[in-house]
N, CA, C and O atoms as a GROMACS GRO file, in nm:
protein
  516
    1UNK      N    1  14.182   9.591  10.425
    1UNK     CA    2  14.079   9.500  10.473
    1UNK      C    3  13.962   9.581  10.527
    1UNK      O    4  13.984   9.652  10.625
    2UNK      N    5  13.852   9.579  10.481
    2UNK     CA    6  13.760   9.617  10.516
    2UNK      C    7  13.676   9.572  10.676
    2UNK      O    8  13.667   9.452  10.702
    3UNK      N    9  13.625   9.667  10.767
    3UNK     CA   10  13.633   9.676  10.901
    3UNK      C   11  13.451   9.608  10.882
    3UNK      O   12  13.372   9.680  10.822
    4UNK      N   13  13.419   9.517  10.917
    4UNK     CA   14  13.309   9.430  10.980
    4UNK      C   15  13.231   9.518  11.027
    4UNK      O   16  13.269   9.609  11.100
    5UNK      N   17  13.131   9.503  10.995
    5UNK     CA   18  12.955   9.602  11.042
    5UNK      C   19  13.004   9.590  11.250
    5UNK      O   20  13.074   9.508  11.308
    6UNK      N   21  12.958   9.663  11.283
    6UNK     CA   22  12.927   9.612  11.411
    6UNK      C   23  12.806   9.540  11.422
    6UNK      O   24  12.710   9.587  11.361
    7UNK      N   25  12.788   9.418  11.499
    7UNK     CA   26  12.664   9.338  11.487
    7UNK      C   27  12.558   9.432  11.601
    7UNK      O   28  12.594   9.467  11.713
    8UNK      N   29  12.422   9.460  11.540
    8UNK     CA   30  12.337   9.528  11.604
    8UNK      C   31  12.313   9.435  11.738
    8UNK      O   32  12.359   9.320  11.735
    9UNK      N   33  12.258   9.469  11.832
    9UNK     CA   34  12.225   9.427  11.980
    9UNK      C   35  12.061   9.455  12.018
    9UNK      O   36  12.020   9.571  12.021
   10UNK      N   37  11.985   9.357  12.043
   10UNK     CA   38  11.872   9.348  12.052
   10UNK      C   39  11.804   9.315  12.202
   10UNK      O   40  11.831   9.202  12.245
   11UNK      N   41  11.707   9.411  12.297
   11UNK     CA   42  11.685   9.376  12.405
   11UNK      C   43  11.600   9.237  12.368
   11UNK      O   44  11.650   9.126  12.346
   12UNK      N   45  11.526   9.256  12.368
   12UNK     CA   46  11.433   9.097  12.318
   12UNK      C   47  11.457   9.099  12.157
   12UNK      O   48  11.517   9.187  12.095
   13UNK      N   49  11.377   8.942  12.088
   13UNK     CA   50  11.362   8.894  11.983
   13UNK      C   51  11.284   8.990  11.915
   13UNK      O   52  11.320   9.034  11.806
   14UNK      N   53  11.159   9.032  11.981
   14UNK     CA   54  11.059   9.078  11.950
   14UNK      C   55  11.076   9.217  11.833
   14UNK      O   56  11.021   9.237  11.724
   15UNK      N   57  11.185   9.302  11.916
   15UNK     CA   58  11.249   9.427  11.816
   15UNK      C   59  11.310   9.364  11.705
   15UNK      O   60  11.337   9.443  11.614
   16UNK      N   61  11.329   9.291  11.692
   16UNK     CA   62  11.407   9.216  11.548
   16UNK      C   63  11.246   9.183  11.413
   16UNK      O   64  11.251   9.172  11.290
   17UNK      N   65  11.145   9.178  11.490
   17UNK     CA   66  11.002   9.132  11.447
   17UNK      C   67  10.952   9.258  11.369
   17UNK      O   68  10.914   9.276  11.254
   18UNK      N   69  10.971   9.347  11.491
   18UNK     CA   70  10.872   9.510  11.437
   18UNK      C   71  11.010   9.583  11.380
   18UNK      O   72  10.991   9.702  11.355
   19UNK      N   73  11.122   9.546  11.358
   19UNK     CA   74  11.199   9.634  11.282
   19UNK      C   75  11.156   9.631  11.154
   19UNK      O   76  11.120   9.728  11.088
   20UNK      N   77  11.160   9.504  11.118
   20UNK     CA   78  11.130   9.453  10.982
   20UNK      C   79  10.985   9.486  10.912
   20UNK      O   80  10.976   9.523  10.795
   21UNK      N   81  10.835   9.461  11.031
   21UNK     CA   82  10.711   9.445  10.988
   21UNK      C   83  10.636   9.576  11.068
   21UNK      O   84  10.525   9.621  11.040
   22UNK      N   85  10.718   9.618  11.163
   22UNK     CA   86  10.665   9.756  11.209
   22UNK      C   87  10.608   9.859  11.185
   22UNK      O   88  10.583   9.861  11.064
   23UNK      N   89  10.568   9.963  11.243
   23UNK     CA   90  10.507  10.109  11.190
   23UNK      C   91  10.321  10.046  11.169
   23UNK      O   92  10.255   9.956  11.221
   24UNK      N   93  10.297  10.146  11.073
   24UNK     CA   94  10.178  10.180  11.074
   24UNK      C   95  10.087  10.102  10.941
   24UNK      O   96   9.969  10.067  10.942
   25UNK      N   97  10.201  10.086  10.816
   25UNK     CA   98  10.140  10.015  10.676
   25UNK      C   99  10.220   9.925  10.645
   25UNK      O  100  10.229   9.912  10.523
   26UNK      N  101  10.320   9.818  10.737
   26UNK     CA  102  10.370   9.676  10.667
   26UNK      C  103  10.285   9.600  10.701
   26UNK      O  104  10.247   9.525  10.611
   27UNK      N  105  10.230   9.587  10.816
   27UNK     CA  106  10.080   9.454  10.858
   27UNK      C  107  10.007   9.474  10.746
   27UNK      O  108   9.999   9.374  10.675
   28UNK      N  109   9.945   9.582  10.702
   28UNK     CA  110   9.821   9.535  10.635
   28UNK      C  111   9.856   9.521  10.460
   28UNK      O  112   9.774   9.480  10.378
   29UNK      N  113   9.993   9.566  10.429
   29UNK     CA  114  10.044   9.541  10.326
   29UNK      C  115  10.035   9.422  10.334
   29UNK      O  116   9.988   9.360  10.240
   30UNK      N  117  10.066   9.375  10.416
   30UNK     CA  118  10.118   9.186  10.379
   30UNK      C  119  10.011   9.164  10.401
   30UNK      O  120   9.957   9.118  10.300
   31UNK      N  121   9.925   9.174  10.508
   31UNK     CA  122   9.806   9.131  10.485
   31UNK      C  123   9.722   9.141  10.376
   31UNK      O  124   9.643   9.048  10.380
   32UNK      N  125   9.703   9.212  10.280
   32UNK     CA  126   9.650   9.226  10.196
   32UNK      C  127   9.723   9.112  10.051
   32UNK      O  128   9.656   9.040   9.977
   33UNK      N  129   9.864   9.129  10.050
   33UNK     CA  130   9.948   9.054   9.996
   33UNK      C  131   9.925   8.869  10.022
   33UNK      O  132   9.957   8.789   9.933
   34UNK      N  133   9.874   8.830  10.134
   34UNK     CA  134   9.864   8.706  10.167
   34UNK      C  135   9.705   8.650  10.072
   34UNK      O  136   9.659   8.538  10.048
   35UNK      N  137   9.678   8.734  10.053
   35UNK     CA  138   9.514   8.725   9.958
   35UNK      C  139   9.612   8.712   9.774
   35UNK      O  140   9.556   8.699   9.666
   36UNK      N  141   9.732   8.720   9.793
   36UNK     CA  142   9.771   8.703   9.613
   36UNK      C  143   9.842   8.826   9.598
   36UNK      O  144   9.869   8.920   9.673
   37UNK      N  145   9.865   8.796   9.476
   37UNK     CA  146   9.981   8.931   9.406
   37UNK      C  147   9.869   9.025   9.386
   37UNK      O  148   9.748   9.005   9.375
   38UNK      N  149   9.957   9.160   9.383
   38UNK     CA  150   9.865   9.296   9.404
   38UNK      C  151   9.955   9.397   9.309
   38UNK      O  152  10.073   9.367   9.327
   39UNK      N  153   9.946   9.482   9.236
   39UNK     CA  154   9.949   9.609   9.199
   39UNK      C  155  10.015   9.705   9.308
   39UNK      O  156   9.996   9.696   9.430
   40UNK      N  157  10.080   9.780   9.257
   40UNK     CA  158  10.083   9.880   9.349
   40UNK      C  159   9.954  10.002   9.359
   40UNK      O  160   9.928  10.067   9.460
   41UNK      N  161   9.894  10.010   9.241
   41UNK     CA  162   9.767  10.044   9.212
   41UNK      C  163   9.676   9.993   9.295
   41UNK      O  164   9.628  10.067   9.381
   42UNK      N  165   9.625   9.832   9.281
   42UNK     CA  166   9.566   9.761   9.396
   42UNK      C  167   9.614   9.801   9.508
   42UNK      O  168   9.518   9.862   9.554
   43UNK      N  169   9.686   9.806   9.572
   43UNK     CA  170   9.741   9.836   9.720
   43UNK      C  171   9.685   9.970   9.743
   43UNK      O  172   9.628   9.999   9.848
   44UNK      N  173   9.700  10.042   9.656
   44UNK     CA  174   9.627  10.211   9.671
   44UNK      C  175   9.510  10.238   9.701
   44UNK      O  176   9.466  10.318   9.783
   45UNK      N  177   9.461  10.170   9.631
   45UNK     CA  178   9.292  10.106   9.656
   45UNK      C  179   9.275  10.095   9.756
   45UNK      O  180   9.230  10.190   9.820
   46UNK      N  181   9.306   9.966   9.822
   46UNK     CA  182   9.280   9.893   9.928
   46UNK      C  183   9.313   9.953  10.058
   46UNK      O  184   9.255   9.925  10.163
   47UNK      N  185   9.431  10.054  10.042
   47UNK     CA  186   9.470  10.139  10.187
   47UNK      C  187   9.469  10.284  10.108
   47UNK      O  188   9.560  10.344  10.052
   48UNK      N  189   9.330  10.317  10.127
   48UNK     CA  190   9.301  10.476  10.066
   48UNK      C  191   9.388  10.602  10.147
   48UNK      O  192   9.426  10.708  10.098
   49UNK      N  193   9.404  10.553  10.281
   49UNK     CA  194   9.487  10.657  10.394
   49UNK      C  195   9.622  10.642  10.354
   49UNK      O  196   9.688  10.734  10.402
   50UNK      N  197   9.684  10.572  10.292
   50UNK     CA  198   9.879  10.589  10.233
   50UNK      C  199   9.896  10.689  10.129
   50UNK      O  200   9.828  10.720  10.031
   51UNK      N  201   9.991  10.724  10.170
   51UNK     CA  202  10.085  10.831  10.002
   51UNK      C  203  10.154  10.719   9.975
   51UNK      O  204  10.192  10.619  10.035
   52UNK      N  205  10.159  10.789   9.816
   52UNK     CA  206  10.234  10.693   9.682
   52UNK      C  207  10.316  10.702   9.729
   52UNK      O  208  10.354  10.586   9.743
   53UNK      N  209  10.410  10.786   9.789
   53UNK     CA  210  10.556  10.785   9.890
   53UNK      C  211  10.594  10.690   9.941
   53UNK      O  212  10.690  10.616   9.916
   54UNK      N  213  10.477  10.688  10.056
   54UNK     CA  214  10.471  10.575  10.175
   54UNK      C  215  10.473  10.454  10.113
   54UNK      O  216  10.561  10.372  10.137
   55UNK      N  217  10.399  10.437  10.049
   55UNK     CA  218  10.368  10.304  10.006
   55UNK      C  219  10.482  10.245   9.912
   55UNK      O  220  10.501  10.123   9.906
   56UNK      N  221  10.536  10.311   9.858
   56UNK     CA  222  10.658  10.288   9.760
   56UNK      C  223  10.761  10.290   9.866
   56UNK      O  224  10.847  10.208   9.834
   57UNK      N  225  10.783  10.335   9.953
   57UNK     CA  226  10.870  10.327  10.070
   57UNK      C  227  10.864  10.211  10.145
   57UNK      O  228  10.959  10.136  10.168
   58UNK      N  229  10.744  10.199  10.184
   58UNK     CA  230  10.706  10.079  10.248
   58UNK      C  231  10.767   9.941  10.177
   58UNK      O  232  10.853   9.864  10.219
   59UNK      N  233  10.679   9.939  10.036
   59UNK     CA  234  10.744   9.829   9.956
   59UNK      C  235  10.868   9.817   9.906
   59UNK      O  236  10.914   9.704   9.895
   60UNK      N  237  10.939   9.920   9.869
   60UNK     CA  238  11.063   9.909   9.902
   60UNK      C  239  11.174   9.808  10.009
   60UNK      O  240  11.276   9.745   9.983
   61UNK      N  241  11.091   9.830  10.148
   61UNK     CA  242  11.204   9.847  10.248
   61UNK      C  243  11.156   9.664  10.254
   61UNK      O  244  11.231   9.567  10.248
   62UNK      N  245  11.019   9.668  10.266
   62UNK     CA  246  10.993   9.447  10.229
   62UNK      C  247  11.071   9.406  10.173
   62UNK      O  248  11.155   9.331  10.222
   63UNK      N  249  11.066   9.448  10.029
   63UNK     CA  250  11.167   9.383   9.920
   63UNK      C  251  11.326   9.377   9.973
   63UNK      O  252  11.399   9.278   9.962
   64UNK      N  253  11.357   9.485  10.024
   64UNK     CA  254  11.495   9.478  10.075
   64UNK      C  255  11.541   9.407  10.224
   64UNK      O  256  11.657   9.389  10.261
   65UNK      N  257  11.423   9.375  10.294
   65UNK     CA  258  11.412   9.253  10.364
   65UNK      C  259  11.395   9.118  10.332
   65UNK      O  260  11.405   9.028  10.416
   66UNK      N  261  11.374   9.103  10.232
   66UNK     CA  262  11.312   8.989  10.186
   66UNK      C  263  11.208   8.911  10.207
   66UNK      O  264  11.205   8.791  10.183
   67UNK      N  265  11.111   8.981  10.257
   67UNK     CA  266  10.977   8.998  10.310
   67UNK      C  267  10.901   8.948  10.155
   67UNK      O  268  10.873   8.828  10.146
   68UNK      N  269  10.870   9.034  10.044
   68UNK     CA  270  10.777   9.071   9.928
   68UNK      C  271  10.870   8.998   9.798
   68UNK      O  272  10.988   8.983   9.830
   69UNK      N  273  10.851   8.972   9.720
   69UNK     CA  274  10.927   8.985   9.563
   69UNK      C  275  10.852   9.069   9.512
   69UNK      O  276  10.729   9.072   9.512
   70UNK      N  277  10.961   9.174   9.448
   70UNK     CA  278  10.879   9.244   9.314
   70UNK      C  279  10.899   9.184   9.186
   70UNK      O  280  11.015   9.167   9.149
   71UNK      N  281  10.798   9.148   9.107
   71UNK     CA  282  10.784   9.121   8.978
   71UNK      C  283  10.773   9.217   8.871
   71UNK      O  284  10.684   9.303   8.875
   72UNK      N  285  10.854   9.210   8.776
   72UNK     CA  286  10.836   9.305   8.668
   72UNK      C  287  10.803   9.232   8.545
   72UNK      O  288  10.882   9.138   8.532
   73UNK      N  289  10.714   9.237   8.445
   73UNK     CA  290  10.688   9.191   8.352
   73UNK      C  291  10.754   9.303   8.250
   73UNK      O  292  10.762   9.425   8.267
   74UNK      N  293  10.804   9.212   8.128
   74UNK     CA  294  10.849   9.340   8.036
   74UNK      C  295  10.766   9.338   7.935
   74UNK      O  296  10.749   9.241   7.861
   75UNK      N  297  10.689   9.490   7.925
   75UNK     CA  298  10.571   9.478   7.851
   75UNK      C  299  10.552   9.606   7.844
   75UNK      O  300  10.604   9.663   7.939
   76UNK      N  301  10.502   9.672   7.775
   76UNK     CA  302  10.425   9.818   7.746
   76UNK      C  303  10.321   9.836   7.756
   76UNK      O  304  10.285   9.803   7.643
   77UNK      N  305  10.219   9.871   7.814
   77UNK     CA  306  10.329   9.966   7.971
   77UNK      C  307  10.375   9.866   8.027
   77UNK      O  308  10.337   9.753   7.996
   78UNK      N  309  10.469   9.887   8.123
   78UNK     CA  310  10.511   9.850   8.229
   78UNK      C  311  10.458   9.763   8.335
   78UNK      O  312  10.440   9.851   8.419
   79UNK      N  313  10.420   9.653   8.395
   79UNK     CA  314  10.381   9.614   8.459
   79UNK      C  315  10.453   9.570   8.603
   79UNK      O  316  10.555   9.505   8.582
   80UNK      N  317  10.427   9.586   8.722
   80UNK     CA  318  10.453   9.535   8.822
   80UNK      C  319  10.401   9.478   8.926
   80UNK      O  320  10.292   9.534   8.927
   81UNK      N  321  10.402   9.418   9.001
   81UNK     CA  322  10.317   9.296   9.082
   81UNK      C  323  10.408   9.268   9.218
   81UNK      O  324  10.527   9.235   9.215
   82UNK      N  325  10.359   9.279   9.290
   82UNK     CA  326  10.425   9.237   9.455
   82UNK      C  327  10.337   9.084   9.500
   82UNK      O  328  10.223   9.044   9.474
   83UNK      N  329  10.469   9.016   9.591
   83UNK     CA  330  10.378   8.927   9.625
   83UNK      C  331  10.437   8.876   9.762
   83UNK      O  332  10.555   8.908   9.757
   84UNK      N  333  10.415   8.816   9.875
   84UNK     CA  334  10.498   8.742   9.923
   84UNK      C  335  10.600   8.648   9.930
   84UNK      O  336  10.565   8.530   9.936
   85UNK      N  337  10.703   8.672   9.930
   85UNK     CA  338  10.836   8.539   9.932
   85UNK      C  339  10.800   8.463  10.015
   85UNK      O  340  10.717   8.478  10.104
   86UNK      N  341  10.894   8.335   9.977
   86UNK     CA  342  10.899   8.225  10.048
   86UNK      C  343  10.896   8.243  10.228
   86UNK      O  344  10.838   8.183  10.319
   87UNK      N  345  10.995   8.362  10.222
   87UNK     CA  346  11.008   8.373  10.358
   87UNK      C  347  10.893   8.495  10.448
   87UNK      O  348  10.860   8.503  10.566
   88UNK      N  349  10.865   8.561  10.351
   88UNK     CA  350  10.748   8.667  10.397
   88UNK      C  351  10.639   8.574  10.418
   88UNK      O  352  10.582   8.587  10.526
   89UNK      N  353  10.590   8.471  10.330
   89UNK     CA  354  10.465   8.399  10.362
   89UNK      C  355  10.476   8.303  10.495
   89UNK      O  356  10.383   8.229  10.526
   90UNK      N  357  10.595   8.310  10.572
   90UNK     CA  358  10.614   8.268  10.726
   90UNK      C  359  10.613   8.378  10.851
   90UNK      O  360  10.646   8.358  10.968
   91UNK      N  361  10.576   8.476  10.802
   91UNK     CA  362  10.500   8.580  10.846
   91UNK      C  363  10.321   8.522  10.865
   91UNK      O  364  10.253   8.602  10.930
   92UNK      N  365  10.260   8.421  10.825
   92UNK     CA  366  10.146   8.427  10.792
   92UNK      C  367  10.040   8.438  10.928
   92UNK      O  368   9.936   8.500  10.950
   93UNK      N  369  10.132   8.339  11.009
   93UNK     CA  370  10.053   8.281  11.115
   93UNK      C  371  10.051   8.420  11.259
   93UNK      O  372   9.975   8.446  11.353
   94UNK      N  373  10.162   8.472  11.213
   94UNK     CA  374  10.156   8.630  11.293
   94UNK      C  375  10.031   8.742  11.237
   94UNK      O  376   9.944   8.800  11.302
   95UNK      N  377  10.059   8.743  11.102
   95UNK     CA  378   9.958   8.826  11.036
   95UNK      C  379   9.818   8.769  11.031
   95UNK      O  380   9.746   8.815  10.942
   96UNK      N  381   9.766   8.678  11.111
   96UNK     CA  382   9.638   8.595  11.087
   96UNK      C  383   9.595   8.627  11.298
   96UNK      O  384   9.487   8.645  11.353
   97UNK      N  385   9.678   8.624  11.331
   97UNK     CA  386   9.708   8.641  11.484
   97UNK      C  387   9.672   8.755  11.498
   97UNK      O  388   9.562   8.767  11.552
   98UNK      N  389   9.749   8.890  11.454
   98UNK     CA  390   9.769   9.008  11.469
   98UNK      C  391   9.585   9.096  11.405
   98UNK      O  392   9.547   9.204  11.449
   99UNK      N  393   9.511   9.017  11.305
   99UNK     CA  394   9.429   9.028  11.240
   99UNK      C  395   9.307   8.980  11.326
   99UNK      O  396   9.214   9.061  11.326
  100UNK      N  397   9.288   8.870  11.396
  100UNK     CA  398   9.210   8.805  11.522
  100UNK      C  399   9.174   8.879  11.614
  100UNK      O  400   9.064   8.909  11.660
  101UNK      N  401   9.317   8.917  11.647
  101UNK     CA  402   9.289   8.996  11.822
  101UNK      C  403   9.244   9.073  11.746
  101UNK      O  404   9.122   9.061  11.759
  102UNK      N  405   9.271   9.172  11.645
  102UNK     CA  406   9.208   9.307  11.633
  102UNK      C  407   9.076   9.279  11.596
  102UNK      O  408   9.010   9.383  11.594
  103UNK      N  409   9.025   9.201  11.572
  103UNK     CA  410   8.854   9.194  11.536
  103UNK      C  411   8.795   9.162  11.676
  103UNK      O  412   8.680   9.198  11.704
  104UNK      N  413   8.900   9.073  11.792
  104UNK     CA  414   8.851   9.098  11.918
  104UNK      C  415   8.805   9.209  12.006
  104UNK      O  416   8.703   9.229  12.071
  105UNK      N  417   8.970   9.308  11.974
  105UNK     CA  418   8.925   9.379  12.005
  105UNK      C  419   8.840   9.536  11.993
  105UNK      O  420   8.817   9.631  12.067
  106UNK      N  421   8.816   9.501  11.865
  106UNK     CA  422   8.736   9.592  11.824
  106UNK      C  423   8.568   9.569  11.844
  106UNK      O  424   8.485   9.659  11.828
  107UNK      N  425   8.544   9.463  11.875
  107UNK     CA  426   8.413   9.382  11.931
  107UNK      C  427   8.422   9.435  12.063
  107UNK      O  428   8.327   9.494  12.115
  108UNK      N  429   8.509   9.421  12.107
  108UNK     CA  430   8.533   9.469  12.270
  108UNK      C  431   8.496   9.622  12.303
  108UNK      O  432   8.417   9.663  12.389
  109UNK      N  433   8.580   9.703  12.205
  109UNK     CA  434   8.533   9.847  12.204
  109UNK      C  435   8.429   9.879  12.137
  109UNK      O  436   8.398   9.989  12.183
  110UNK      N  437   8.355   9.853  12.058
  110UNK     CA  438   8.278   9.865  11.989
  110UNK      C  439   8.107   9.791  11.946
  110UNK      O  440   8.000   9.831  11.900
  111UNK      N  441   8.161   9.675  11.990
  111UNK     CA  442   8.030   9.579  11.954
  111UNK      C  443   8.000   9.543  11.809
  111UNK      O  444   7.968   9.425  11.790
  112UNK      N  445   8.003   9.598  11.738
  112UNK     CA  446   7.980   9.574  11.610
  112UNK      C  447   8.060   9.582  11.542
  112UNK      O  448   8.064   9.700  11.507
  113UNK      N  449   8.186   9.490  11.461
  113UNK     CA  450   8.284   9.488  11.398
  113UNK      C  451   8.315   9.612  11.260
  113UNK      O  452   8.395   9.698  11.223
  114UNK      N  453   8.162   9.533  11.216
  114UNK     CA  454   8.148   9.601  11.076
  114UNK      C  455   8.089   9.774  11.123
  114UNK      O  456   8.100   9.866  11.041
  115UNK      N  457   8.048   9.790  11.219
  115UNK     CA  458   8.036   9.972  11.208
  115UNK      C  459   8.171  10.034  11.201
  115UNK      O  460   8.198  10.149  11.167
  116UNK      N  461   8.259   9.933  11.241
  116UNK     CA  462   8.439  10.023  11.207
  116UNK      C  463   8.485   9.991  11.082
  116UNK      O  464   8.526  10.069  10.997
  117UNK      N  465   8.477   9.885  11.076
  117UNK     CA  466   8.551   9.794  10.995
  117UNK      C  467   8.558   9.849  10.812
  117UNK      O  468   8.438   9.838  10.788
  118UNK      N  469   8.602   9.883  10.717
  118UNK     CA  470   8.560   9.926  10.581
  118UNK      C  471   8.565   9.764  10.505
  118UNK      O  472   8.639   9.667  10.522
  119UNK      N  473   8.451   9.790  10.419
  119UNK     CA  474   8.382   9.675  10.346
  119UNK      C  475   8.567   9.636  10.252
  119UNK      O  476   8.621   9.722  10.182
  120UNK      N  477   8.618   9.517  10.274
  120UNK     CA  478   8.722   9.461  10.134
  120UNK      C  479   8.685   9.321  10.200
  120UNK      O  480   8.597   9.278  10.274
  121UNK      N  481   8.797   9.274  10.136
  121UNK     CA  482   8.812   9.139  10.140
  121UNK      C  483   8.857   9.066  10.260
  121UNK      O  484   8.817   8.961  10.311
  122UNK      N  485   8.954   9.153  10.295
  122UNK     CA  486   8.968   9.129  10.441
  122UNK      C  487   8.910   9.121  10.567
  122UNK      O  488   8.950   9.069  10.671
  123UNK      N  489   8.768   9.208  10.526
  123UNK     CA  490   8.692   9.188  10.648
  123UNK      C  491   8.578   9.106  10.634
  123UNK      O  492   8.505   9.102  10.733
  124UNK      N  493   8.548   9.046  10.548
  124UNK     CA  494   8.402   8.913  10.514
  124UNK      C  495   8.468   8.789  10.570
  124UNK      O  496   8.418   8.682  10.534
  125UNK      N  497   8.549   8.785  10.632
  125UNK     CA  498   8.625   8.643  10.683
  125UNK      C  499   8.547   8.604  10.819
  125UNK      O  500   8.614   8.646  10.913
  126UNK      N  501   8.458   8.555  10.853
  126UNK     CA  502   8.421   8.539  10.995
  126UNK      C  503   8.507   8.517  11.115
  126UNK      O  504   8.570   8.412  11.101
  127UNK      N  505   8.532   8.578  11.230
  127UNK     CA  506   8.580   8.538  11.274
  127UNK      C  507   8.660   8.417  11.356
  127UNK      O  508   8.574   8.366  11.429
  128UNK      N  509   8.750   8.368  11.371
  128UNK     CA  510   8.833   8.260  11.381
  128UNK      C  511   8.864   8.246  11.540
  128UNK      O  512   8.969   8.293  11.584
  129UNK      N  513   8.774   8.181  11.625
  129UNK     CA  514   8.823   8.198  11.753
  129UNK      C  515   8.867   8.056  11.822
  129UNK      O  516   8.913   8.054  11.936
   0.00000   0.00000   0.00000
């Protein structure tokens, strides 16, 4: 008979949140992901500061949360496509939250959004207060 995981132990909810969406490139993955299916190519683009490593790491560890679906088309070449799952797109209202304050507070430090901010899609959204 096989011996039962020990069940992990959590001080707050909150570590159960950033285990999953934590670090430095799952926010803006999904964030970027909540705009539609993306490339892993597209994603490269869009976060010029990641290694193909990272980022394949990163998407990896979504998918194995059940955060992302990866799509594979069978085709020559190869095609693949990430997108949000059912259950990653209930992430939204955090990643729309988490996206707010930071335009707050970058107004706060800064004054001018767009002197930090790099020109995509993500940042022509006016702010939402």
């Amino acid at each position: 008979m096989a011996k039962a995981a020990p069940v992990k132990k959590y001080n707050i909810s909150v570590e159960a949140t950033l285990e999953v969406i934590g670090g430095k490139w799952k926010c803006v993955i999904l964030c970027h992901l909540t705009h539609g299916k993306k490339r892993t190519s597209d994603l490269k683009r869009l976060m010029p500061g990641i290694t193909q490593k990272m980022l394949t790491q990163q998407l990896r560890e979504l998918e194995e949360d059940g955060i992302i679906n990866r799509i594979v088309y069978n085709q020559v070449p190869p095609k693949v496509e990430y997108e949000l799952s059912e259950y990653g797109l209930s992430l939204r209202s955090i990643l729309d939250s988490l996206c707010a304050w930071g335009e707050r507070h970058i107004i706060r430090e800064y004054g001018d959004k767009f002197a930090v901010l790099e020109e995509n899609v993500l940042n022509n959204k006016e702010l939402e207060v």
